[in-house]
N, C-alpha and C positions, 0 to 999 in steps of 0.2 A: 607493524601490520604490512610493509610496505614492502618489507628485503625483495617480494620478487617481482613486483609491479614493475611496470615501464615508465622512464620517464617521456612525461606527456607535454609536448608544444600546444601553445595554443591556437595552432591553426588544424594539428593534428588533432584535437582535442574535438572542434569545433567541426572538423570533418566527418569523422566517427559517430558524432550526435545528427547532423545531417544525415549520414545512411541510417541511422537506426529511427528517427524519424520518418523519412521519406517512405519508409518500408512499413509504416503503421498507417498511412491513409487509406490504399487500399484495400475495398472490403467483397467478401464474397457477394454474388449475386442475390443471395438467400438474407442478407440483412439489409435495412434501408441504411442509405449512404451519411444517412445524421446520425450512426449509431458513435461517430468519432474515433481518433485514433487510438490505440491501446497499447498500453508497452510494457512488457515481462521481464523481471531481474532474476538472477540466480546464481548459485555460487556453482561454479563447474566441477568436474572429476578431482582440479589441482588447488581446487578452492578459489580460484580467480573470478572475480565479476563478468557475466554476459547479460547482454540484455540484446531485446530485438523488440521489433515491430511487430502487431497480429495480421496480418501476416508477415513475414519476413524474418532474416536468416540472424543466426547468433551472433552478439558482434564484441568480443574478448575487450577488455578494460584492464586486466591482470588484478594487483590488490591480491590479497589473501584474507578471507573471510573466515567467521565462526558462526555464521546465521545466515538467514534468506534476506535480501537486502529490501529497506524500505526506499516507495518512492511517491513522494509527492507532484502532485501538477502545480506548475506555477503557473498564475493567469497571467494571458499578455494584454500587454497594454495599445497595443497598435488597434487600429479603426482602420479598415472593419475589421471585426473581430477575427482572430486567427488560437488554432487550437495550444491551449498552455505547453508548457516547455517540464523534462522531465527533472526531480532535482534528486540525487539520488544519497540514499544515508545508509551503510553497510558499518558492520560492528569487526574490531579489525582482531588481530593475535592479543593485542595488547589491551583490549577489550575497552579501546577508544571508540569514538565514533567518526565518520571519515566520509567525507566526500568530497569530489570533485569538479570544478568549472575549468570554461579555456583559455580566462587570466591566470589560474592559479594551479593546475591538474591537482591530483590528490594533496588534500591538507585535511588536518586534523576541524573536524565541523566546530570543536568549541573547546577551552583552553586544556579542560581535564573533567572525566569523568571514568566509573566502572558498568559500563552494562556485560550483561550476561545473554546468550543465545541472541534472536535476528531484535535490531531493532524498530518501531511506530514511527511514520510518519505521516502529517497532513499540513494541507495549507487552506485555510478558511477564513468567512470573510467577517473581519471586524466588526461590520456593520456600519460604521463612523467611516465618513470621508470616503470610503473607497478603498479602504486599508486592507490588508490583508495580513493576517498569523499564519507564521510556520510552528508548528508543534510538532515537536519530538516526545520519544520517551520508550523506554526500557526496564528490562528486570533487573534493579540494583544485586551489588552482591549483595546483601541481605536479604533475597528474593522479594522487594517490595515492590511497587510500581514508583518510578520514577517520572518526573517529565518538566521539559524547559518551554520555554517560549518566544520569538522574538517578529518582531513587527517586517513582513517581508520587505526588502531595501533591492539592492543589490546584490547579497547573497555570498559576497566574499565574505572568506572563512579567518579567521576563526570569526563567531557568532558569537553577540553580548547576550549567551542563555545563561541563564541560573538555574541549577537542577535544584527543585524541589520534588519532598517523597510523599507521596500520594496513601502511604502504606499498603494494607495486604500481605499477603500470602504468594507469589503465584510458582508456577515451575515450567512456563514457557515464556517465549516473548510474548507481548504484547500487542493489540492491536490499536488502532484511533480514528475515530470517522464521527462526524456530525448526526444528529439525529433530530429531526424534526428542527431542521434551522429555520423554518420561516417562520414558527408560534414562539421559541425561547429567547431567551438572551444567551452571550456567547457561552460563558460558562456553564450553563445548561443544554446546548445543544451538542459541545464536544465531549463524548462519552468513548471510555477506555473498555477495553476485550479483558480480560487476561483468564487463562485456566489456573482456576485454586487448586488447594493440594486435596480437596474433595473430588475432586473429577468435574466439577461442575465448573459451566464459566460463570462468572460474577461482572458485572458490571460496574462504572462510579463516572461521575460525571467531577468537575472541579467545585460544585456548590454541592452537592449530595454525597451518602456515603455510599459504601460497599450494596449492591443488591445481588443475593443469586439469583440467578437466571435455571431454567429445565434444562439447557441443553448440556451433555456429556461430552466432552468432546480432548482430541489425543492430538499433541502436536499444538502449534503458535494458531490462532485463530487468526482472520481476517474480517475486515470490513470498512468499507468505499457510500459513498453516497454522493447524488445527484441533486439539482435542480430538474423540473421534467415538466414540460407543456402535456405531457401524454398521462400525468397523474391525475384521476378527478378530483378536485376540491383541495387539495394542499397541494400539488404540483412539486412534489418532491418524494425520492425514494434515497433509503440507507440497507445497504445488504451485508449479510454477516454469512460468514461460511468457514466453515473447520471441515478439520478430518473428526468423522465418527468412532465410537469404540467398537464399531464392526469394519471400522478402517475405508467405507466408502464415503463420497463427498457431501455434507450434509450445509443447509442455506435456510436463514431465513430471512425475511423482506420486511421494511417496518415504512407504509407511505404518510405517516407523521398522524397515526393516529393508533399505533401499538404493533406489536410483534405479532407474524401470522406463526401457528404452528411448524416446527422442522419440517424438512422433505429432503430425502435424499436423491441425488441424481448419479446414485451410481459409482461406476469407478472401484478402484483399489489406489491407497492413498500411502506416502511416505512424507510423511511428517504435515506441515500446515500449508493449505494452498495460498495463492494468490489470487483478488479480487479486483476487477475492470469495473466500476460504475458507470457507462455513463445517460445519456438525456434518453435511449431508447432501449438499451440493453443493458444486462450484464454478464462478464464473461469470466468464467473460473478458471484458474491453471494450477497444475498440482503436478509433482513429481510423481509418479507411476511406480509400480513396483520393478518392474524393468531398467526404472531407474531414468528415463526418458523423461520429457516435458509431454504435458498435454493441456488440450484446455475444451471446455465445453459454453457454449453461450446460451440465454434463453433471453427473451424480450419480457417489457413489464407489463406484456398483454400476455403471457404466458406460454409463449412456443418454445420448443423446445429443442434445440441441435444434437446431433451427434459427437461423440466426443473424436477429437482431431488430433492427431500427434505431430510436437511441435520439433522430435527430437532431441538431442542434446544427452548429455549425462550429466544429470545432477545429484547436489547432496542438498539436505538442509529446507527443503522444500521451497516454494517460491515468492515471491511478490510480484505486487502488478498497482497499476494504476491506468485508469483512463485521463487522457489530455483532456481539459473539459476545454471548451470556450468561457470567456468571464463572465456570463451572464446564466452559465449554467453550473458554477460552482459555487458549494454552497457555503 
């Protein structure tokens, strides 16, 4: 995966994640300043890793990719609370999975496995102790759903995950996000995306099986979710959004008491976007047909932005993640 990547210091390494940070606090005047920071991955024109801050500028990683990179928030532990750190999991030539910290620069995430197109990731809370799961997971070759697990530590690579297969069907990657985390237990509240070979996406949770879902949708799906002082009565929102079969951006919202109807907001879309949850907003990014980044926000009180171009040329479409604070992840 690795032949064109750069080798990465840990100070350079450790620098690079400070610009691309520092460059996601700042927020336009049109959102409130709790909306937190957000951060965009992609694989470039040469297939190399970029990621940036909403706002702020592209900032190369190299690696050579075959999918839209996933990226979890990892919560910090520091008092008072400061916004989670990004952890980032891209699917390489060699159809490993791979990521990178500033002890270690690119290494292989866990000892051997085969995904196929972009690979899932989240980090959610145990429940117990204070702990916190990282979950992974992918379209096995056998196009099934695939996924490991490991108790967040430190984070150096390789990771004692075990891939087990979830079965299915599917023909993109996958997505993974919490759903109704404060009435479930954990294995019921992390619930997997994936597009079946019906056109339909299907859903499954780790205690449940397969369910289809309404929605049609072309390209990897996405979905992110929050903790939210701003939701009435469960205080928590999970957002899902794909590219449509009319190729524009389509979303829907579940604040832990079921799925509202699709809506689309538009757009023309290549391949599957990327999703920002977080405690006030959420903000979509999708490759363009121009082939450029863009991205569109709305609030969980229902306003709604204009779409913004973030530039860039990509392929593969995108990922995203909002930095939560730990007491807004869920």
């Amino acid at each position: 995966m690795l032949v064109r990547s750069r080798t990465w210091s840990p100070s350079l390494v450790l620098a690079v994640l400070a610009i691309v940070l520092s460059s996601a606090f700042p927020v336009t005047t049109a959102l409130a300043a709790s909306s937190g920071p957000e951060i965009e991955g992609v694989a470039g024109s040469d297939a190399s890793l970029f990621l940036r801050g909403n706002p702020g500028p592209w900032v190369g990683f190299g690696g050579i990719l075959i999918g839209a990179p996933a990226i979890a928030s990892v919560p910090s532990t520091t008092q008072p609370e400061t916004p989670g750190t990004p952890f980032v999991v891209v699917n390489g030539t060699d159809h490993n999975l791979w990521t990178f910290n500033q002890q270690q620069g690119w290494t292989h995430l866990t000892a051997s496995d085969y995904c196929i197109d972009n690979p899932a990731a989240v980090i959610t809370s145990a429940h117990a102790a204070g702990a916190f799961v990282l979950t992974v997971a992918c379209q096995g070759i056998d196009h099934a759903l695939w996924f490991a697990q490991t108790q967040v530590g430190d984070l150096l690579t390789p990771l004692p995950l075990t891939w087990q297969s979830l079965g299915g069907l599917m023909v993109n990657g996958p997505a993974v996000a919490a759903v109704d985390p404060v009435h479930r237990t954990v294995n019921d509240e992390l619930t997997f995306f994936v597009n079946g070979i019906d056109g339909h996406v299907w859903t499954r949770t780790l205690s449940t099986g397969w369910s289809q879902m309404p929605w049609e949708c072309i390209g990897h799906p996405a979905a992110a979710a929050t903790l939210s002082t701003l939701i009435p009565a469960t205080g928590q929102v999970t957002v899902f959004a794909c590219q449509g079969i009319d190729h524009t951006l389509w979303f829907s919202h579940n604040f832990g008491n079921g799925w509202i109807d699709t809506q689309s907001l538009g757009g023309l879309l290549v391949d599957g976007p990327g999703v920002a949850v977080g405690p006030t907003t959420a903000t979509f990014f999708v490759e363009g047909v121009d082939r450029a980044g863009w991205h569109r926000t709305i609030t969980h009180g229902g306003n709604v932005f204009d779409w913004t171009s973030d530039g860039g040329i990509l392929q593969f479409g995108t990922g995203a993640a909002a930095l939560l604070f730990r007491s807004d992840n869920p």
